[in-house]
Phi, psi and omega in degrees: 000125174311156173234156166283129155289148190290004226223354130329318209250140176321154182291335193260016172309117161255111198269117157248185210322124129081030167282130187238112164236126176274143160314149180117305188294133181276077204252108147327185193253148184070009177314145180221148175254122169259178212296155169067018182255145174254120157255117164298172177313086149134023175292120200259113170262152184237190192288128169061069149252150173236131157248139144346174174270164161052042201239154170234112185222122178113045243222134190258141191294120161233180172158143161328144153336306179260025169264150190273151156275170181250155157258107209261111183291083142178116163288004178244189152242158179221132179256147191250173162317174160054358212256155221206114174247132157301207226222115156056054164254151203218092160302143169250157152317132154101007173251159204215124192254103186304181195262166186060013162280138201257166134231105199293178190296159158057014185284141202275068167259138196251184216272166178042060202233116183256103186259119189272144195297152189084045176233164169221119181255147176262168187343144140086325202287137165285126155234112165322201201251173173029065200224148187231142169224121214257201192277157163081010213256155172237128188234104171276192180321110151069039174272142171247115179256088185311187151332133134091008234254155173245143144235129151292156167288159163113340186302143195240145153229109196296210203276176205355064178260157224200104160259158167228142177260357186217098188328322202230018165100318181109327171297358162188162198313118156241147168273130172310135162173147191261192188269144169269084230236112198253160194333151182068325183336159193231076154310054203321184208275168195020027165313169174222145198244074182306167193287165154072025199236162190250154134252147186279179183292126132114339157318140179228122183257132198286177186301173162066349242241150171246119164276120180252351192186165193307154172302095162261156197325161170036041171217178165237138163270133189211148162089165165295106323317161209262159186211143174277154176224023179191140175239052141235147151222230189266345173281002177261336197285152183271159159311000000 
């Protein structure tokens, strides 16, 4: 495996143990590498990024015959400024991470993937393939953020929360999509999100709750299947 000569990387580069950067790979300034993370080919790092130990970035998309391909507007990653990596974290090629974004230890981004600045995904947490998540937004501890998925900004999703794309399953041709969740929206923890459903703007899915059909804007939904009980909610409450 090829490496970038140090002589390549900016002087203010921090670099630890057992750091693998391939030709190709783009490294800003003030950048600091923790031991063992590999940057891959043609990965564009932007300026006073911190990465983790043990990370992988720019990792080129496989998978069986019956896994579908994405169509990845880009062939590399691009990491923006200021943005902040964890421990044994794993990016694919063709996602593109805006600035000021935090990504906790061991978290998942999968190819064709857009994360908007000022966002944070947490510890554990999955971002499918072909999925956008917009500024400001929190994807907590160990949330599965399906395939195909929208987050607006501003959108909160708690800790093991769990969307689906595929309606049948794999028993018969579906187009793949995830939920669509417009601004402000709240998912509480280990809510579950079926494919192909809106939360409205400003909508709150209580803890526990299974969305089974849309949302609408400015209300809150709870229990199995979620049902509304309030067309207020906490963005609404006075102070």
């Amino acid at each position: 495996m090829s490496k970038l000569g140090l002589s390549q990387l900016p002087e203010n580069t921090k670099l630890g143990e057992h750091v693998v950067i391939e030709e190709g790979a783009k490294i800003g300034e003030n950048v600091t590498i923790g031991h063992h993370t590999v940057i891959l080919k043609d990965t564009i790092i932007g300026d006073n990024v911190t990465i983790g130990a043990h990370c992988v970035l720019g990792i080129k998309k496989s998978g069986s015959q019956q896994i579908r391909a994405s169509n990845v507007k880009q062939p590399y990653l691009i990491i923006g400024e200021n943005t902040k990596i964890g421990n044994n974290v794993t990016i694919y090629a063709g996602s593109e991470i805006a600035d000021h974004v935090f990504i906790a230890d061991q978290a998942s981004i999968r190819e064709n993937s857009a994360i908007g600045s000022r966002t944070v995904i947490g510890r554990g947490a999955i971002v499918e393939l072909n999925t956008s998540i917009g500024k400001r937004c929190t994807v907590q501890t160990l949330a599965y953020i399906t395939g195909d998925t929208v987050l607006e900004d501003d959108v909160f999703i708690g800790p093991c929360v769990s969307m689906s794309n595929d309606k049948y399953m794999g028993k018969k041709p579906y187009e793949l999509k995830g939920a669509h969740i417009k601004k402000g929206a709240k998912i509480g923890n280990n809510a579950t999100l079926l494919p192909n459903i809106t939360i409205g703007e400003n909508a709150i899915v209580g803890a526990g709750s299974v969305v089974t059909k849309d949302v609408p804007p400015n209300v809150t939904v709870v229990g199995v299947p979620a049902k509304i009980i309030s067309k207020s909610n906490f963005n609404n409450r006075e102070e």
